[in-house]
PyMOL Python script that loads the backbone (N, CA, C, O; Angstrom):
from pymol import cmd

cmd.read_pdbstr("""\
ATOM      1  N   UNK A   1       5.131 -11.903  16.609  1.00  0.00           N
ATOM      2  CA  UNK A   1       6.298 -11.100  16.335  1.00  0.00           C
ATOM      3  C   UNK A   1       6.182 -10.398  14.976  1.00  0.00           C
ATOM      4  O   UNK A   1       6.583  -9.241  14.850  1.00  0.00           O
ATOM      5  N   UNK A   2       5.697 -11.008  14.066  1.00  0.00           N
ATOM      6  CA  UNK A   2       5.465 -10.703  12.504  1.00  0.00           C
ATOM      7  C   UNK A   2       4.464  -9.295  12.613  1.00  0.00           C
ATOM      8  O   UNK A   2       4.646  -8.222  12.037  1.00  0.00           O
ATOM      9  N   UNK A   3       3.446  -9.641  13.468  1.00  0.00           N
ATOM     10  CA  UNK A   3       2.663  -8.272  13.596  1.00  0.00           C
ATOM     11  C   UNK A   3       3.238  -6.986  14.363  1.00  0.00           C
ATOM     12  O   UNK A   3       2.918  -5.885  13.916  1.00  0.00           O
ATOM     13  N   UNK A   4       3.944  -7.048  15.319  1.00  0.00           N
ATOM     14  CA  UNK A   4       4.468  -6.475  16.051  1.00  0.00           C
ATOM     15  C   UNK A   4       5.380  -5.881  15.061  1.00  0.00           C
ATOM     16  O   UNK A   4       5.847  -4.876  15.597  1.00  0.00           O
ATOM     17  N   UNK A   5       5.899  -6.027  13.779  1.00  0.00           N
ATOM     18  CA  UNK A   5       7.379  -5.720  12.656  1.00  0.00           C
ATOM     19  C   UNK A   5       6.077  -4.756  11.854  1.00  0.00           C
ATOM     20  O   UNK A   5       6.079  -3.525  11.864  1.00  0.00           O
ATOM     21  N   UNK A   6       5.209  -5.444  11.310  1.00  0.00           N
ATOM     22  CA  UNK A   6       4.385  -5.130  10.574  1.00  0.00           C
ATOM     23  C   UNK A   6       3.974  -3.669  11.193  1.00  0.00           C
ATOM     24  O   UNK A   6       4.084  -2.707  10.434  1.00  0.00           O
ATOM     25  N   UNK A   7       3.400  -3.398  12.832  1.00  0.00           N
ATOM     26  CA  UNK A   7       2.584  -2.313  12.925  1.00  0.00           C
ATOM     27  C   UNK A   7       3.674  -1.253  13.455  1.00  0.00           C
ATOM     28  O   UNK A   7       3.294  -0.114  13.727  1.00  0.00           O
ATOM     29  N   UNK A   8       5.226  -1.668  13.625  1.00  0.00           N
ATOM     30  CA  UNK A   8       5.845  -0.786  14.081  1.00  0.00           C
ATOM     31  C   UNK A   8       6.730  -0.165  12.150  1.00  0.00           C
ATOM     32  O   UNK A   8       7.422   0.851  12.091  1.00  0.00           O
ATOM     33  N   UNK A   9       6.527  -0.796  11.262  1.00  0.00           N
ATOM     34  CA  UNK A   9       7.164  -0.745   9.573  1.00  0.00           C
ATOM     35  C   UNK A   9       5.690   0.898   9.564  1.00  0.00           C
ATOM     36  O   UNK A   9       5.783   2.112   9.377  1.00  0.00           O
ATOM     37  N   UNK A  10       4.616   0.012   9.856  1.00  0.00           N
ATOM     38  CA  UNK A  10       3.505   1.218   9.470  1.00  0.00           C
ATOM     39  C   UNK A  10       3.665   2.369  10.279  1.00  0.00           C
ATOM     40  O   UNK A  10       3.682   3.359   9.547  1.00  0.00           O
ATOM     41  N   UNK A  11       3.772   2.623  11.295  1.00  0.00           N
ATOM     42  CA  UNK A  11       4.469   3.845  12.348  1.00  0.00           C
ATOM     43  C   UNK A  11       5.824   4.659  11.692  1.00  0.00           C
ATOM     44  O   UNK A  11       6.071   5.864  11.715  1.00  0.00           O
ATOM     45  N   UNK A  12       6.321   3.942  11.314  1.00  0.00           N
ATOM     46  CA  UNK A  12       7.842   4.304  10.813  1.00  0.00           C
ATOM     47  C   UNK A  12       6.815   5.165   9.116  1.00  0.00           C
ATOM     48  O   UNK A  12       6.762   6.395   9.096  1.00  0.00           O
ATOM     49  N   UNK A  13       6.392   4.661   8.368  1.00  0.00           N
ATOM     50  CA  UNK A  13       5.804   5.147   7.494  1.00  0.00           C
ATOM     51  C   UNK A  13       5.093   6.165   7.591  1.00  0.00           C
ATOM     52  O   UNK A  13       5.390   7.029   6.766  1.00  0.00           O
ATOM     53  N   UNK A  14       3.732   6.579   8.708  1.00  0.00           N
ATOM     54  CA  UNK A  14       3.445   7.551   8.990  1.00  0.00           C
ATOM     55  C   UNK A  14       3.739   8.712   9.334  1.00  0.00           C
ATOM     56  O   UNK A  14       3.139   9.754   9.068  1.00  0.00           O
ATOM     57  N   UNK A  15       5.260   8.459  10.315  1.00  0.00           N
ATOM     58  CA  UNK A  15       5.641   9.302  10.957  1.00  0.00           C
ATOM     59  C   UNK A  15       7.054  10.054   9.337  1.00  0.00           C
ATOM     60  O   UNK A  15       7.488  11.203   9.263  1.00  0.00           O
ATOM     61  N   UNK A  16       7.300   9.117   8.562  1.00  0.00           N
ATOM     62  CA  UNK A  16       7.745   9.511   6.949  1.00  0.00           C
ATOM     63  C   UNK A  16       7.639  10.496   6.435  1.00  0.00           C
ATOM     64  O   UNK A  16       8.403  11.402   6.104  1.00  0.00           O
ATOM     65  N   UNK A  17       5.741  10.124   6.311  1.00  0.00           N
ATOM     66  CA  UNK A  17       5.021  10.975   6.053  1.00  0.00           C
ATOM     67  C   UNK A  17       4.961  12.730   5.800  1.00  0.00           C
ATOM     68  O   UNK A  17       4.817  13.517   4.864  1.00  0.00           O
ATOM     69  N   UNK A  18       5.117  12.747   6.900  1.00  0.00           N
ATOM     70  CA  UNK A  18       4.992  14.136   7.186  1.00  0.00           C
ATOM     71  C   UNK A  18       6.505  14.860   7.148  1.00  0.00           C
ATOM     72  O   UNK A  18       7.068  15.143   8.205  1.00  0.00           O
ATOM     73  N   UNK A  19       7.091  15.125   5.899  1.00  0.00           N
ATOM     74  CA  UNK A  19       7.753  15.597   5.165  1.00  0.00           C
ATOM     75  C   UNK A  19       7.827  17.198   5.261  1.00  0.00           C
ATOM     76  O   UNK A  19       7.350  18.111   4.587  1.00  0.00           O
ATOM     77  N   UNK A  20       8.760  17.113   6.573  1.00  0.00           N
ATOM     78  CA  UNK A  20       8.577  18.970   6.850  1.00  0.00           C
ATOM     79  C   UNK A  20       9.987  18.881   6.548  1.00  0.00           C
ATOM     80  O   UNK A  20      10.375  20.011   6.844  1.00  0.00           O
ATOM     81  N   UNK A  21      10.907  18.289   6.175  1.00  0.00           N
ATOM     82  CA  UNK A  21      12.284  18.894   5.719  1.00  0.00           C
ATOM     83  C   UNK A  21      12.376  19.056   4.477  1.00  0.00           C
ATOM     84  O   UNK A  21      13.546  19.178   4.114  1.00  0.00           O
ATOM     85  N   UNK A  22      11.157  19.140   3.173  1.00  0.00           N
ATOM     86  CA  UNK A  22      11.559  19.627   2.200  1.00  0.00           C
ATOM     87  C   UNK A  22      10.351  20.469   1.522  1.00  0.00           C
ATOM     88  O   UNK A  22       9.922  20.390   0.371  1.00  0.00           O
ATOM     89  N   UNK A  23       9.954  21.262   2.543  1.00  0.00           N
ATOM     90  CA  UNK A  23       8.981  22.302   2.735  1.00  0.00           C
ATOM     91  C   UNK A  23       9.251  23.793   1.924  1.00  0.00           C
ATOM     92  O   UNK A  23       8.558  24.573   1.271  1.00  0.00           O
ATOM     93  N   UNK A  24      10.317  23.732   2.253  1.00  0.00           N
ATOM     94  CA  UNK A  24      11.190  25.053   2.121  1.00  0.00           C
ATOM     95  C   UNK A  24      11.999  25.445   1.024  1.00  0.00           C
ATOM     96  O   UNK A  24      12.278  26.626   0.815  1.00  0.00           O
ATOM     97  N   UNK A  25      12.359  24.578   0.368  1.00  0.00           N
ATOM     98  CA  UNK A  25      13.225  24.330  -1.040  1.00  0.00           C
ATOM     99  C   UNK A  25      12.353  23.895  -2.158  1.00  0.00           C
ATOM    100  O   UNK A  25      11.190  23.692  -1.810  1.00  0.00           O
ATOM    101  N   UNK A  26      12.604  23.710  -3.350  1.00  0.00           N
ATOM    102  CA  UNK A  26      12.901  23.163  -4.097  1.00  0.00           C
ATOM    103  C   UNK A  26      14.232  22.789  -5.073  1.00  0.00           C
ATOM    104  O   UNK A  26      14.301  22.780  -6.302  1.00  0.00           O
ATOM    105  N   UNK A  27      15.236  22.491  -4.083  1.00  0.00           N
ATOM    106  CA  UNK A  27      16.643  22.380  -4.820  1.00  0.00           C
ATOM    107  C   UNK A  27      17.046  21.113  -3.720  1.00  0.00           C
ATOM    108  O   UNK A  27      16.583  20.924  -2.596  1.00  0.00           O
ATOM    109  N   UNK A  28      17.646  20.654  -4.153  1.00  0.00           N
ATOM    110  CA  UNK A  28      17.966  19.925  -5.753  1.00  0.00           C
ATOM    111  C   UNK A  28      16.974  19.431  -6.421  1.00  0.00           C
ATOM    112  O   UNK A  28      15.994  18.911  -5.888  1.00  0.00           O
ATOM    113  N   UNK A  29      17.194  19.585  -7.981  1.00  0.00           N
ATOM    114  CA  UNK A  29      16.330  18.714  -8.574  1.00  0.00           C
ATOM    115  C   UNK A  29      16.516  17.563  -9.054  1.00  0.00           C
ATOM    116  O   UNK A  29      17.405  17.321  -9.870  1.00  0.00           O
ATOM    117  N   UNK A  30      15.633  16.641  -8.567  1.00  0.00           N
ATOM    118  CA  UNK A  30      16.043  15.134  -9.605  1.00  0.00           C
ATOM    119  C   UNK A  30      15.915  15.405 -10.822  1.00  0.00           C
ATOM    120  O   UNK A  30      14.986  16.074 -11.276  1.00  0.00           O
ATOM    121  N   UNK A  31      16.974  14.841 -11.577  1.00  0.00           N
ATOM    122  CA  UNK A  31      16.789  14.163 -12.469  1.00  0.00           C
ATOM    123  C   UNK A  31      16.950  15.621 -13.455  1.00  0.00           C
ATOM    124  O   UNK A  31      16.566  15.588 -14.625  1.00  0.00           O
ATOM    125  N   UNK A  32      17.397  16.555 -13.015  1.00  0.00           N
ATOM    126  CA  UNK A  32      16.981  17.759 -13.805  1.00  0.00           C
ATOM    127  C   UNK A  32      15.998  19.101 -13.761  1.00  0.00           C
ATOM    128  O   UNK A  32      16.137  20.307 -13.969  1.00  0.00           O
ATOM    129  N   UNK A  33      14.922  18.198 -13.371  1.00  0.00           N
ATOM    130  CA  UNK A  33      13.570  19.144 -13.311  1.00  0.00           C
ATOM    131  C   UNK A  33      12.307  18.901 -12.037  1.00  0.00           C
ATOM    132  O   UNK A  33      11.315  19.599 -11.826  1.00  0.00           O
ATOM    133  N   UNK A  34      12.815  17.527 -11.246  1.00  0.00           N
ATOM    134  CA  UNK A  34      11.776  17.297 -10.371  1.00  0.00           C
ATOM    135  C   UNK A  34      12.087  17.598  -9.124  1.00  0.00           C
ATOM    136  O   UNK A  34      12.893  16.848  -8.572  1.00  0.00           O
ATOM    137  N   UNK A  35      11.483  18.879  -8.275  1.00  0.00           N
ATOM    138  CA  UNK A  35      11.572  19.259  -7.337  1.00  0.00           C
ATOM    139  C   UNK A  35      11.544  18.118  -6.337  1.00  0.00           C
ATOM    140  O   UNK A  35      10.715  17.209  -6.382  1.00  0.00           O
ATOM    141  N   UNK A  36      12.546  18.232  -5.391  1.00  0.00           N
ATOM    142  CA  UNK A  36      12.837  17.250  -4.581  1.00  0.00           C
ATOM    143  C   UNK A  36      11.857  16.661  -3.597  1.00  0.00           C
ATOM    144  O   UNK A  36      11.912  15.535  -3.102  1.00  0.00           O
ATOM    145  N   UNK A  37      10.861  17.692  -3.371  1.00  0.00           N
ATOM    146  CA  UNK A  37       9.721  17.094  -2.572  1.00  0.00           C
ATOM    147  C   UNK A  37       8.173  16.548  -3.156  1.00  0.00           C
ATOM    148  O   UNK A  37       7.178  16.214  -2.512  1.00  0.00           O
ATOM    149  N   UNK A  38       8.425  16.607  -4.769  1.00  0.00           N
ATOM    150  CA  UNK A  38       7.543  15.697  -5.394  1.00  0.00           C
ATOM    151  C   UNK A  38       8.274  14.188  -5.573  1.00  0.00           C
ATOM    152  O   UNK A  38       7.724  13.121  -5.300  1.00  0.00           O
ATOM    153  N   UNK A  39       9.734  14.362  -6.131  1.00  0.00           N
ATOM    154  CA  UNK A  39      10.258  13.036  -6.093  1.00  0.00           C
ATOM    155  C   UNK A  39       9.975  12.007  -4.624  1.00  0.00           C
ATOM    156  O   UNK A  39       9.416  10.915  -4.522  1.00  0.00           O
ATOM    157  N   UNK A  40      10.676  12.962  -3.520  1.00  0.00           N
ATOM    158  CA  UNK A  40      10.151  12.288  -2.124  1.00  0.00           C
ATOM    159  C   UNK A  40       8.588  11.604  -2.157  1.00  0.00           C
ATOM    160  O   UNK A  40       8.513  10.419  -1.832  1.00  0.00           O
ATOM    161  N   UNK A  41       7.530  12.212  -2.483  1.00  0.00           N
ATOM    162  CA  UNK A  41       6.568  11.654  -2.202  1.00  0.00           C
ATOM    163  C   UNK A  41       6.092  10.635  -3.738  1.00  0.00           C
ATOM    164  O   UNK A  41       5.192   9.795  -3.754  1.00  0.00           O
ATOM    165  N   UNK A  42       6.595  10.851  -4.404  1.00  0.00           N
ATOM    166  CA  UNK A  42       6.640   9.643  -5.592  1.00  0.00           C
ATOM    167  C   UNK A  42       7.035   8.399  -5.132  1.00  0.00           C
ATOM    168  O   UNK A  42       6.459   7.323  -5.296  1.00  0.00           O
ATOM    169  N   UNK A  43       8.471   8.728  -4.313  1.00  0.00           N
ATOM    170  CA  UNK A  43       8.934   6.980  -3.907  1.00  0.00           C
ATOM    171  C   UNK A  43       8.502   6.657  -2.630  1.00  0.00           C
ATOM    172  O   UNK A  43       8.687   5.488  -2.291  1.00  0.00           O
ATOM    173  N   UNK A  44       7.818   7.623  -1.612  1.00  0.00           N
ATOM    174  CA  UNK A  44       6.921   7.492  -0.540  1.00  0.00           C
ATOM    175  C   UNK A  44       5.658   6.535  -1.509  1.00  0.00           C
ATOM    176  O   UNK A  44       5.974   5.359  -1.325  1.00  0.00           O
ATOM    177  N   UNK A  45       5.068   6.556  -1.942  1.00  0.00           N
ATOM    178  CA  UNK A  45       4.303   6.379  -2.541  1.00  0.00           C
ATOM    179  C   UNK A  45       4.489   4.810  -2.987  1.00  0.00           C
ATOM    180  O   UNK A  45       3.726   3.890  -2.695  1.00  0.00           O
ATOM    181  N   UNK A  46       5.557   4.740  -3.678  1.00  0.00           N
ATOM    182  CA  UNK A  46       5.409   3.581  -3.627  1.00  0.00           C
ATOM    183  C   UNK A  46       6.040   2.807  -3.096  1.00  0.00           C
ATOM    184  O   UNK A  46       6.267   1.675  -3.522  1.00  0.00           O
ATOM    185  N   UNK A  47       6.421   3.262  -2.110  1.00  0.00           N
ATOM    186  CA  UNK A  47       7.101   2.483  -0.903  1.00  0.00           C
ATOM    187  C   UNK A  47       5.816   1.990  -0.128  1.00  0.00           C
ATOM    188  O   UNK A  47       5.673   0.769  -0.076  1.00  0.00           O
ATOM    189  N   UNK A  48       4.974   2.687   0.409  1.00  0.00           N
ATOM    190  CA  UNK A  48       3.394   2.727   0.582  1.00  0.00           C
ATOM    191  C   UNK A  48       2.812   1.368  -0.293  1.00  0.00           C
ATOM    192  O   UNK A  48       2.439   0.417   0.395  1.00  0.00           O
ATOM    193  N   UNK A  49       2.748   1.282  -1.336  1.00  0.00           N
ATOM    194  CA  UNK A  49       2.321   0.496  -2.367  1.00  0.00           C
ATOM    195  C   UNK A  49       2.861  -0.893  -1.541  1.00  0.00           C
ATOM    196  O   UNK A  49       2.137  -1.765  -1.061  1.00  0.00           O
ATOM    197  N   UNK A  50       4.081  -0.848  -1.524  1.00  0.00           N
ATOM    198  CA  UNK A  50       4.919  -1.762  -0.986  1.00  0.00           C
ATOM    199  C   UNK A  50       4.671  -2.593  -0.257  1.00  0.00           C
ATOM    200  O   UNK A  50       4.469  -3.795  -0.435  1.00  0.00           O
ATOM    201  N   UNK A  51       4.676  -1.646   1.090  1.00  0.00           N
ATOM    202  CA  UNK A  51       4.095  -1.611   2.273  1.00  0.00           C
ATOM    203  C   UNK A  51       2.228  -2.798   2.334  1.00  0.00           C
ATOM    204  O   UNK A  51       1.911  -3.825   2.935  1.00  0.00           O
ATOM    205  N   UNK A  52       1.518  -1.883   1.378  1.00  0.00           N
ATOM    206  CA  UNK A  52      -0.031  -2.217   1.927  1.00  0.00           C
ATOM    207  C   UNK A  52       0.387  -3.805   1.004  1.00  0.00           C
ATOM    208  O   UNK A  52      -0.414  -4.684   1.321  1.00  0.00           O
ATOM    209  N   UNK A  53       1.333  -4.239   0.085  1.00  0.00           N
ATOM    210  CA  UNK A  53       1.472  -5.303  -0.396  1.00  0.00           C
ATOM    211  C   UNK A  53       1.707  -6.409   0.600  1.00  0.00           C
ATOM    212  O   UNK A  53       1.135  -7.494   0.702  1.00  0.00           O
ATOM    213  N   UNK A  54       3.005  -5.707   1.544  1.00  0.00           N
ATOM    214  CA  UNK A  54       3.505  -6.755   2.723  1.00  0.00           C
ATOM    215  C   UNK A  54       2.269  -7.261   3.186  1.00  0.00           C
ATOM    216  O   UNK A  54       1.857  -8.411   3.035  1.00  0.00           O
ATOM    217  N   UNK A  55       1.402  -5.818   4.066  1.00  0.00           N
ATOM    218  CA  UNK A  55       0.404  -6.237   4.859  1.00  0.00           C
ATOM    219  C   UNK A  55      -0.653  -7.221   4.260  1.00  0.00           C
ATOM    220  O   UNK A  55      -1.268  -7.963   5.026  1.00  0.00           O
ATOM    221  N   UNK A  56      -0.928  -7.255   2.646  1.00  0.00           N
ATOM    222  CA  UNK A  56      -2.054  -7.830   2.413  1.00  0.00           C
ATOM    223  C   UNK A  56      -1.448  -9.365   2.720  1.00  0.00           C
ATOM    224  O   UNK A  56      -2.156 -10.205   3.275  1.00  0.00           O
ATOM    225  N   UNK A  57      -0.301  -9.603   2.376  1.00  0.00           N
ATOM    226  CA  UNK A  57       0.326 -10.923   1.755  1.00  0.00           C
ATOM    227  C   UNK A  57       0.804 -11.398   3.454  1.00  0.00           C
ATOM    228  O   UNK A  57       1.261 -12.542   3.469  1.00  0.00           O
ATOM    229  N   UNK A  58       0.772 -10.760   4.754  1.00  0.00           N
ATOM    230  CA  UNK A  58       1.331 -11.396   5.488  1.00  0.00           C
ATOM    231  C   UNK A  58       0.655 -11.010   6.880  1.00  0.00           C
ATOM    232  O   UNK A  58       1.207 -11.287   7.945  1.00  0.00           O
ATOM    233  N   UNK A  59      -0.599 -10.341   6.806  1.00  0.00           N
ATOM    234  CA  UNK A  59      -1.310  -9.940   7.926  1.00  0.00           C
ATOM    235  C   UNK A  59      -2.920  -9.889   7.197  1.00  0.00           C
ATOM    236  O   UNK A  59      -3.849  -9.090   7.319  1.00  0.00           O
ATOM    237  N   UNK A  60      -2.794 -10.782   6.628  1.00  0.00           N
ATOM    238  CA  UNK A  60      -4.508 -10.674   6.027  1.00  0.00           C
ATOM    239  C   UNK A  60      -5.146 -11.618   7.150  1.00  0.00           C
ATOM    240  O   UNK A  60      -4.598 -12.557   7.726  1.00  0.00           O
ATOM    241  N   UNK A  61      -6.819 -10.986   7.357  1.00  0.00           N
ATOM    242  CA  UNK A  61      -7.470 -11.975   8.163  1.00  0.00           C
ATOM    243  C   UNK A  61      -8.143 -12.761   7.277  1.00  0.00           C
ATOM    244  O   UNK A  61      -9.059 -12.438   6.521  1.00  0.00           O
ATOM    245  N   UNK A  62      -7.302 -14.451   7.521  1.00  0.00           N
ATOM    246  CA  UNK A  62      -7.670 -15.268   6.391  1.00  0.00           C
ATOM    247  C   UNK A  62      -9.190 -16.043   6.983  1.00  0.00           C
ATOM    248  O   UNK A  62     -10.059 -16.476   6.226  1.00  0.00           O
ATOM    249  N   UNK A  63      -9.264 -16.096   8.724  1.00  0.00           N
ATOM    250  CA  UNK A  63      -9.745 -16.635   9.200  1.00  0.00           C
ATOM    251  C   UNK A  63     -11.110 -15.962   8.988  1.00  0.00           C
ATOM    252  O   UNK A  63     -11.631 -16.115  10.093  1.00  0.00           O
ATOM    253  N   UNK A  64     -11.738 -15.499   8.446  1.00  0.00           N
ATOM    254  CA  UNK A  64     -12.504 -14.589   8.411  1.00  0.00           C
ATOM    255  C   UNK A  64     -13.018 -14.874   6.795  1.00  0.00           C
ATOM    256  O   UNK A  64     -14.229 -14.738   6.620  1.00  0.00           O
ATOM    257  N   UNK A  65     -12.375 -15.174   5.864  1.00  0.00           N
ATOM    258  CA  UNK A  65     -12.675 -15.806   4.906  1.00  0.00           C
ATOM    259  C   UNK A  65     -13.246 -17.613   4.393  1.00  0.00           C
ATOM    260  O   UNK A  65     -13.842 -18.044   3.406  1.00  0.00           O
ATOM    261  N   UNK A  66     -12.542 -18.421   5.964  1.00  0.00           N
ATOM    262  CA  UNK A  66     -13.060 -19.522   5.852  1.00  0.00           C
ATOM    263  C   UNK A  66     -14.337 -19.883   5.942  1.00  0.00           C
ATOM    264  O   UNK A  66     -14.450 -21.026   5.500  1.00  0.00           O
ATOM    265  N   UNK A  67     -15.844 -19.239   6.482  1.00  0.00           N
ATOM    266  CA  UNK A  67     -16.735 -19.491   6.052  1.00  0.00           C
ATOM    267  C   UNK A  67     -17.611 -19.423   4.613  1.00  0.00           C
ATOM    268  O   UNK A  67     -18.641 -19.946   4.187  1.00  0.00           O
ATOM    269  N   UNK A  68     -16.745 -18.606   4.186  1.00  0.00           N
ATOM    270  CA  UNK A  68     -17.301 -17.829   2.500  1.00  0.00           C
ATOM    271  C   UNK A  68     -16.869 -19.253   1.209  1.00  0.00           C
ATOM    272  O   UNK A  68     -17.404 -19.400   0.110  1.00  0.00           O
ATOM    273  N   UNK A  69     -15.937 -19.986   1.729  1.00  0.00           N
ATOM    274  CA  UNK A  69     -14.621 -21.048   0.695  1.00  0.00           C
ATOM    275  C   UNK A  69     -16.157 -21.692   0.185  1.00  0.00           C
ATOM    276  O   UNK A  69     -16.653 -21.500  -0.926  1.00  0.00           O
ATOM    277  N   UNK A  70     -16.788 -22.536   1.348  1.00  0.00           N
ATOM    278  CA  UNK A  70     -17.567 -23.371   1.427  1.00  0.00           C
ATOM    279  C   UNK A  70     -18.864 -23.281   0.582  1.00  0.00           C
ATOM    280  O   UNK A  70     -19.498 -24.290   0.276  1.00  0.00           O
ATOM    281  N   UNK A  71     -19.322 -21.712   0.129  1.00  0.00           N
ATOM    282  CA  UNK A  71     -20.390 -21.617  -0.385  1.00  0.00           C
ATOM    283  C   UNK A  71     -20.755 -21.666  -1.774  1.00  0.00           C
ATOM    284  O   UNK A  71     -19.912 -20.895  -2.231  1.00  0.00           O
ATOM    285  N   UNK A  72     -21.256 -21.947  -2.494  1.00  0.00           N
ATOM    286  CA  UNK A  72     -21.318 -21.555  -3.941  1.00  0.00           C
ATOM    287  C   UNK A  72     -21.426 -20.075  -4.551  1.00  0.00           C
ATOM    288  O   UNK A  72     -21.894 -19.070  -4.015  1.00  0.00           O
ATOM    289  N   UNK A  73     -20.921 -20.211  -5.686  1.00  0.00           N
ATOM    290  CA  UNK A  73     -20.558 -19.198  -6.351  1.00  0.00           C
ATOM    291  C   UNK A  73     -22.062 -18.587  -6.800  1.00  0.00           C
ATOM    292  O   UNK A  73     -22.785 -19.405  -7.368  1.00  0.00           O
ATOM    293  N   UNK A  74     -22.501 -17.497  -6.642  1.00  0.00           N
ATOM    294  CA  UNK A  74     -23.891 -16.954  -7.675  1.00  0.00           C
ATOM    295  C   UNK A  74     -23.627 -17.066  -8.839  1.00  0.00           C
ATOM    296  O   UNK A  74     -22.553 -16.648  -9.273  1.00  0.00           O
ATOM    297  N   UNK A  75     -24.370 -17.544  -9.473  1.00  0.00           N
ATOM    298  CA  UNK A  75     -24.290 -17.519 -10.729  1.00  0.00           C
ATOM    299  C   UNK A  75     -24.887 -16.710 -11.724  1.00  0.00           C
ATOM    300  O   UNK A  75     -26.055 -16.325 -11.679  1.00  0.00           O
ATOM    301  N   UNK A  76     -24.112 -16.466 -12.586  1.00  0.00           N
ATOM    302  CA  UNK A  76     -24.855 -14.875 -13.344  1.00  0.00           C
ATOM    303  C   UNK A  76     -24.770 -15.319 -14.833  1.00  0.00           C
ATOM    304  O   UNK A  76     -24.159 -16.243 -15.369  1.00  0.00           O
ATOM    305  N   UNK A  77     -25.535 -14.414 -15.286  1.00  0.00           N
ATOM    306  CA  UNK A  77     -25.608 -14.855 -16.947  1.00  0.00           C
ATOM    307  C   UNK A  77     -24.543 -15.011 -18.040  1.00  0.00           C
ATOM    308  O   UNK A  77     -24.393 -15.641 -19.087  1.00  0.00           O
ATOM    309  N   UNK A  78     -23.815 -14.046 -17.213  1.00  0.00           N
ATOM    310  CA  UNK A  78     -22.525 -13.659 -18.418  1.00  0.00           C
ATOM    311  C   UNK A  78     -21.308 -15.023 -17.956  1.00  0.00           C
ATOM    312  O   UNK A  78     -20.317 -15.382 -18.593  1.00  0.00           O
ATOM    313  N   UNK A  79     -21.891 -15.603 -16.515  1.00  0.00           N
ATOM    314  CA  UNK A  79     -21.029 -16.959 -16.244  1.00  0.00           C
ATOM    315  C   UNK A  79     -21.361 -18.294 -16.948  1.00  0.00           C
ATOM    316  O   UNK A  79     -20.659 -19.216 -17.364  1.00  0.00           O
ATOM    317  N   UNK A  80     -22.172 -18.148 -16.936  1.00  0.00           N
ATOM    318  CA  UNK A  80     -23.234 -19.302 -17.788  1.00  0.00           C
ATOM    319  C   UNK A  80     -22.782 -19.233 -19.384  1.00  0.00           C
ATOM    320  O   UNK A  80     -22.654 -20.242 -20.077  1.00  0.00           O
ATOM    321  N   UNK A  81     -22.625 -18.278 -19.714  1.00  0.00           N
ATOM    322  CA  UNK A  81     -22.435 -18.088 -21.073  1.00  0.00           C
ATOM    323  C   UNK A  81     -22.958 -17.329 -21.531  1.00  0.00           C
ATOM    324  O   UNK A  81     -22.277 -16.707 -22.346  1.00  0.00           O
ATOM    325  N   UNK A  82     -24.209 -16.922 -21.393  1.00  0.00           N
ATOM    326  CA  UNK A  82     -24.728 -16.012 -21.971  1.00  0.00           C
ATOM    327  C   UNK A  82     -24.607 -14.365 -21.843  1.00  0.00           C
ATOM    328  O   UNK A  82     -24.174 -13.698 -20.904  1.00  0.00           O
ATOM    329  N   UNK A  83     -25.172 -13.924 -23.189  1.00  0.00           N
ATOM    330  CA  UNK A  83     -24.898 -12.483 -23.041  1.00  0.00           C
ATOM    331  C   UNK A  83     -26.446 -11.886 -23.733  1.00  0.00           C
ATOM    332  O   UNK A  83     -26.661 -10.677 -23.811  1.00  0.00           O
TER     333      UNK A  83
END
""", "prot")
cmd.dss("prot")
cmd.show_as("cartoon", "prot")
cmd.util.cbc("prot")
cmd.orient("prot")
């Protein structure tokens, strides 16, 4: 169910995306001076941010990482101490 929220949140985002209702203007301005369809894609943006946060934190393939836990670390010079 969690994935099913997850890939229909990303659909809803894509389809966001494509920002043809503020094509045509630049009025109103935020804040004073920021044309309304740079502000739009500023908080698109990090709504996005948001977004790829959910997915990392709640649709990561963890299972896919359990053979890697088990192995040792390479070890490199600058780990060792040296430089």
């Amino acid at each position: 169910m969690r994935g099913l929220l997850l890939a229909l949140i990303v659909t809803v985002f894509l389809l966001l995306h494509q920002d043809c209702w503020f094509w045509r203007t630049a009025h109103p301005l935020v804040f004073g001076f920021l044309p309304i369809g740079i502000f739009y894609h500023a908080c698109y943006a990090i709504g996005a941010s948001l977004l790829m946060w959910l997915l990392v934190r709640f649709a990561w393939p963890s299972h896919l990482e359990k053979g890697t836990e088990k192995e040792e670390p390479v070890k490199t010079a600058r780990a060792e101490g040296h430089r």
